[in-house]
Structures are given as C-alpha cells and as structure tokens.
C-alpha positions in Angstrom: 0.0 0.0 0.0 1.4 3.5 -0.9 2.3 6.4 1.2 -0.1 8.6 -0.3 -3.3 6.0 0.1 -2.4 5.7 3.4 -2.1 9.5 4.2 -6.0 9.6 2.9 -6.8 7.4 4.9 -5.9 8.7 8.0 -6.8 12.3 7.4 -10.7 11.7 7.6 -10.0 10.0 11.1 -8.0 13.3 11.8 -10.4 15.7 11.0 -13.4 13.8 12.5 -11.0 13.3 15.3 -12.5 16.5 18.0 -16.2 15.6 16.9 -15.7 12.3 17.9 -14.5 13.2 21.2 -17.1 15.5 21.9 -19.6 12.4 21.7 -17.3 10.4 23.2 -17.1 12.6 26.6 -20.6 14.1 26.7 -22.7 11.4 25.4 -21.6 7.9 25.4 -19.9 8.2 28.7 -22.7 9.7 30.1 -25.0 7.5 28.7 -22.9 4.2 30.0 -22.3 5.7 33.3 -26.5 6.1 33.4 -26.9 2.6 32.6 -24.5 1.3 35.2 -26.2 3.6 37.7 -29.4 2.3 37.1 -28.6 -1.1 38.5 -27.5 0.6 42.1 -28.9 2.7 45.1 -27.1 5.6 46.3 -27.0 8.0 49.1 -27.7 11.6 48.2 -24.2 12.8 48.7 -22.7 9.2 46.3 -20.4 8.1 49.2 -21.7 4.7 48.9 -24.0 2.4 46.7 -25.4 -1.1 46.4 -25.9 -2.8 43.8 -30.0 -3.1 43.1 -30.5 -5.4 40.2 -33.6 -4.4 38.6 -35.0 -3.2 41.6 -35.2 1.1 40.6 -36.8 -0.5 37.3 -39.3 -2.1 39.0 -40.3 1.1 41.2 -40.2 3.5 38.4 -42.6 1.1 36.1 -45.1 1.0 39.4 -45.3 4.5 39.9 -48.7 6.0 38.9 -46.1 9.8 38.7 -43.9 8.1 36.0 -47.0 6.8 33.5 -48.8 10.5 34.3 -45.5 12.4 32.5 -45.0 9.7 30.0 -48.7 10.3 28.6 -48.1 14.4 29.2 -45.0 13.8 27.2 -46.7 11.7 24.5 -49.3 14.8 24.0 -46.9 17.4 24.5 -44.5 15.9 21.9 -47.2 15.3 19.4 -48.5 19.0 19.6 -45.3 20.4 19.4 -44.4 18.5 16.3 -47.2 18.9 14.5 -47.8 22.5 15.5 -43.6 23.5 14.9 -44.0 21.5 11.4 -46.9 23.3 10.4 -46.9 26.7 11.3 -43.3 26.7 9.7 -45.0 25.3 6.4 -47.7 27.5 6.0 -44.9 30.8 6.7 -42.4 29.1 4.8 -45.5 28.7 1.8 -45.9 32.7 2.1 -42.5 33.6 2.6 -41.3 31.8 -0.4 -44.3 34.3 -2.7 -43.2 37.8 -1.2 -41.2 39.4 -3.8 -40.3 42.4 -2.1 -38.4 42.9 0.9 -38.3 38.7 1.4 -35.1 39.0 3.2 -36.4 40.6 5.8 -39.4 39.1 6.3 -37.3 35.7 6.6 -35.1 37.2 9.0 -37.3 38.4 11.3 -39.1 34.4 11.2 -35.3 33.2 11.8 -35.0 34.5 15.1 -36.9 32.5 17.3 -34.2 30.1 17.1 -31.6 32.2 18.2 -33.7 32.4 21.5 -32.2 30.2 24.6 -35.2 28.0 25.6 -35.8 29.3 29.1 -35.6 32.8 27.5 -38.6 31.9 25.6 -40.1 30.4 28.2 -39.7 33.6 30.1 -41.1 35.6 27.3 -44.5 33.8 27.4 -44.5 33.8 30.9 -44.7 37.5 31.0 -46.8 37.7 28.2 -49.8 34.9 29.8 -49.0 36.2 33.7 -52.6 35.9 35.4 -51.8 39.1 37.1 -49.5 41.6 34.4 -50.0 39.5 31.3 -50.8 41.3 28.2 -52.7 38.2 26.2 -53.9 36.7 29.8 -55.6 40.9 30.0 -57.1 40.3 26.9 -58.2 37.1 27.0 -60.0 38.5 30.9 -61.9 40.8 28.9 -63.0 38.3 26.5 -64.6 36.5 29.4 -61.5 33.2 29.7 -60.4 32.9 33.2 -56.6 32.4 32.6 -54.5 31.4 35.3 -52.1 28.5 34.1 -50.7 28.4 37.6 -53.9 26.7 38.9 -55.3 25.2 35.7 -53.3 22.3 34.3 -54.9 21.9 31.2 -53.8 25.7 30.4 -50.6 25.4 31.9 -50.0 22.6 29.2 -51.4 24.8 26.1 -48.5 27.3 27.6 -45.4 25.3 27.4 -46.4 24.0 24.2 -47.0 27.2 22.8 -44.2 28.8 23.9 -42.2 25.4 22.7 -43.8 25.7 19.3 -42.2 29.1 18.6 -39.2 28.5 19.8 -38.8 25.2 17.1 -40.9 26.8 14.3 -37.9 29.1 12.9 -35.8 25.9 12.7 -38.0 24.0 11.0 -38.9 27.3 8.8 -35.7 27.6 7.7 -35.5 23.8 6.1 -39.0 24.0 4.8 -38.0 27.5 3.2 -35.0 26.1 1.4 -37.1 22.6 0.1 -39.3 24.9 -1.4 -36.9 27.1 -3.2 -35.6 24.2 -4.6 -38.7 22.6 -6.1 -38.4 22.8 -10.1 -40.8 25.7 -11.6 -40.9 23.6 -14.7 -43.1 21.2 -13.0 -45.7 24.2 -11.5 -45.6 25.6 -14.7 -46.8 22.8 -16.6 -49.5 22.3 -13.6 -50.6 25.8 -14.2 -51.1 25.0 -18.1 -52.9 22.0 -17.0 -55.0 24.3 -15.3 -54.6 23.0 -11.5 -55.8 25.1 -9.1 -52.8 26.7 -6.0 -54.5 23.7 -3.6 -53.9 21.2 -5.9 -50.5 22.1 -7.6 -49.7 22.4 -3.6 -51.0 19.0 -2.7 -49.6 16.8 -5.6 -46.5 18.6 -6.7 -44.6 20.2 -3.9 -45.9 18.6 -0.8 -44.5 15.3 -2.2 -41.8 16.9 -3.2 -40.9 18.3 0.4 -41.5 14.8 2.2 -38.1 13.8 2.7 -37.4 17.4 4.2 -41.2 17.0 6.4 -39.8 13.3 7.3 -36.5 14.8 8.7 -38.1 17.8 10.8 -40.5 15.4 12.3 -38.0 13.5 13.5 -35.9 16.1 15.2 -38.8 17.9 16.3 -39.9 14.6 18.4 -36.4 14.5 19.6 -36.6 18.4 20.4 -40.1 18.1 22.2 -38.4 14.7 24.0 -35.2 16.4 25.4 -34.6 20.1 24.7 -37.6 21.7 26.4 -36.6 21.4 29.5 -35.4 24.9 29.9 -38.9 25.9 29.0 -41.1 23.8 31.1 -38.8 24.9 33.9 -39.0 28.2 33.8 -42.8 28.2 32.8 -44.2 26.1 35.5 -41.4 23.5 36.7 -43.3 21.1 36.1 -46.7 22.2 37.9 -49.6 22.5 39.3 -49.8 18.8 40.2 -47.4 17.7 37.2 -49.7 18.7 34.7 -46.5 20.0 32.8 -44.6 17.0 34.3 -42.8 15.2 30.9 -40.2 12.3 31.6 -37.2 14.4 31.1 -38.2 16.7 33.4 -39.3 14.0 35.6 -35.7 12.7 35.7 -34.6 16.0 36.9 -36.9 16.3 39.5 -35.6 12.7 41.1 -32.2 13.2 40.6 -31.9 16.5 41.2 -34.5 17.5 43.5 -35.3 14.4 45.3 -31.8 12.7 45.3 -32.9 9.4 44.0 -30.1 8.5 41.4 -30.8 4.8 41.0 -34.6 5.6 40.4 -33.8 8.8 37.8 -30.6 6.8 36.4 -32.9 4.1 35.1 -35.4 6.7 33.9 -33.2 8.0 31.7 -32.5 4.5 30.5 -35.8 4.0 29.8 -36.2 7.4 28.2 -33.6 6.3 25.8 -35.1 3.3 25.1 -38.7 5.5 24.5 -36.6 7.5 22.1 -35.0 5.2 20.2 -38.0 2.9 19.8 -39.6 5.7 18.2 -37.1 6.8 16.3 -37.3 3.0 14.6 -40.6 3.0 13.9 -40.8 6.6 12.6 -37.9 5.0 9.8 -39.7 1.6 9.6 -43.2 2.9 8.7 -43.1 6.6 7.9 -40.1 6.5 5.9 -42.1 3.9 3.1 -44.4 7.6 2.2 -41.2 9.5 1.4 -40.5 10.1 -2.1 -37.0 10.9 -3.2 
C-alpha cells in the first residue's frame, strides 16, 4: 500500500477526530455511566452504593407519577411536532411568494431560534402572567379565566406554545430552502394543465418536500423529548400537580431535586429506550411515504 493511500486514509480519522471526542465525553460516557447507575442505590451525597438489580426498574414502572408524565410527554411531543412542522409550512408557503423585501421578512421568522429555551419560556411567561399578562388581559376581557398556575390543562397549552415558537424558525428555515428548490418547470406545466394553487400544492410540492417533512418530524420529536426542558422549567417546573410533568423533566426532579439516582438513572435509560424505539418506527413505517 502506498504512502499517499495511506495518508487519505488517515486524514478523515484526523479531521473527524474532536467531533468524535465531543460524543465520546458528553454522550456515550454519560450514557454508560446512566446505565451502570441504574442497577445501584445511592445515598444523596454518592459516598456509597449497592448494587440493586432491577429493583429502581421495578419502582419506576409501578409509579402511577412516572406513567402521568409519560402520557403528558406523548401529548406534549405530538402537539409540538405537528404544530412546529406546520406553522413553519404555512410561513415558509408565504415567505417563499413575497417578492419584495423577502429578506427581511425571513429574518425576522429566523429569530426565534436564536432564542435560549428558558428565555422563551420567560417571554410567554410574562406575556400569559394571570396578574401583568398582556394576552392573559385580553383574554380576561374576552370572558376566559386564565390562570395556568392553577389550571393544568392551560398550563400545558402554555409550554407548548411557547415550545412551538421557539422550534418553528428551525423547521422554517429547512422547509424555506425545500421549497426554493422545487423545479418551476413542474408548476408551470401544472398551471397549463389548469390546477388550481390547492392542488399544484397537494400533488406537486408537498411530495416533493416529504423527505425534508420526514427529517423535521424526527428532530422535532427528539426536540419536544429532550430540549424543552429549559422551558417547562422556567414556565411552571413542572406544575400545578405535574400537569407539565414530561419524563425528562421527571428525571430531573428525582435526581436533582429528590436525590434518587438509581430511580432517575434508570429513567433516563428507559427514556432512551422510548426514544429510540420511536425513532425505529418513525424509519420503519413513515419513511415507506417519502418520495426521493
């Protein structure tokens, strides 16, 4: 084998070399030290442990707490999804028709996503406080009682909207892009076939944007799943009663809060396994509708 083959070789290893070790050190070493700590109990302060078996399994799959935030999770993920993929579809769909002063108007739908998570979380916090809340004002004078610190349905409808926003730029920005690069040739020959906006929408560029639509849901599952943390925190923490409760957040609150790492340890296992399950069948069913 030559000198030169062998340099080639080598040099993708090199340059993938720090990315690699960023996943190394703050995910798969993470994640195996999770796994190994859901088979022990722990005292708070981790001076000593004993080895459990499946025993924090067994008392986080009996806990009525743990199957309340995995079906709050399961809505909340769903609405987020569906409402991030499309509200960022329909502005992506009007966005793409302004002529003038486009850049702009795409900017200003960009920046969401430049927003930390609890930052938004904060925004809509102030903006739906029962007491100082612009939209909670107005929806008082409209006769709606809003106070998402008691009510837990409302409470709910809150992080998810202020999640929604905060994933709709990213998922504008993709959508944007897949439809700048559907052929006009193909409209144009719809429009001489005399299809009507609804229908050149329906059968020529929505099939055309499915493999973009099949990656965004995806990510946005994984987004609602893990990255909204920061917003349900700062929102409500989790209240009232764990109405806003998910199972990341649930993991936080027994690990961090109550000091239970065995029990939030094999949460987070199980989390993974949620995850990643879905993840599978999203690829093993959805994936067969995708037209490339």
């Amino acid at each position: 084998m030559s000198a030169p083959f062998q340099h080639h070789r080598v040099t993708p290893w090199l340059l993938m070399a720090p990315q690699l070790a960023i996943v190394l050190v703050f995910f798969f070493w993470p994640s195996l030290q999770a796994i190994e700590q859901a088979f022990y109990v722990e005292d708070a302060f981790g001076l000593s442990r004993e080895f459990a078996g499946l025993a924090n399994f067994q008392a986080v799959l009996s806990d009525a707490t743990y199957y309340q935030a995995l079906g709050t999770t399961l809505v909340f993920s769903l609405a987020v999804a569906l409402g991030a993929m499309s509200i960022a579809l329909g502005l992506a769909v009007m966005a793409d028709r302004v002529v003038r002063g486009a850049r702009g108007y795409r900017t200003l739908l960009i920046w969401p996503y430049a927003v930390a998570p609890a930052v938004a979380g904060v925004l809509w916090l102030f903006l739906f406080d029962p007491t100082l809340g612009l939209v909670s004002g107005a929806l008082g004078h409209l006769g709606i009682a809003w106070d998402h610190k008691l009510d837990g349905a409302q409470a709910l409808a809150l992080v998810i909207m202020a999640s929604i926003w905060k994933q709709m730029s990213y998922n504008f920005v993709f959508f944007l892009a897949a439809l700048q690069a559907v052929p006009k040739s193909l409209l144009e020959a719809a429009v001489i076939d005399r299809a009507g906006p609804w229908r050149r929408f329906w059968t020529i560029t929505f099939p055309l944007l499915s493999p973009t639509a099949f990656f965004l849901l995806v990510m946005n599952c994984v987004y609602a799943f893990f990255e909204t943390f920061g917003t349900i925190d700062t929102v409500t923490a989790g209240g009232p009663g764990g109405a806003t409760t998910t199972l990341v957040y649930k993991v936080y609150q027994d690990g961090f809060v109550g000091q239970d790492m065995g029990a939030s340890a094999a949460q987070s296992v199980l989390l993974m396994a949620l995850v990643g399950g879905l993840t599978w069948v999203q690829f093993r069913y959805l994936e067969r509708r995708v037209q490339y």
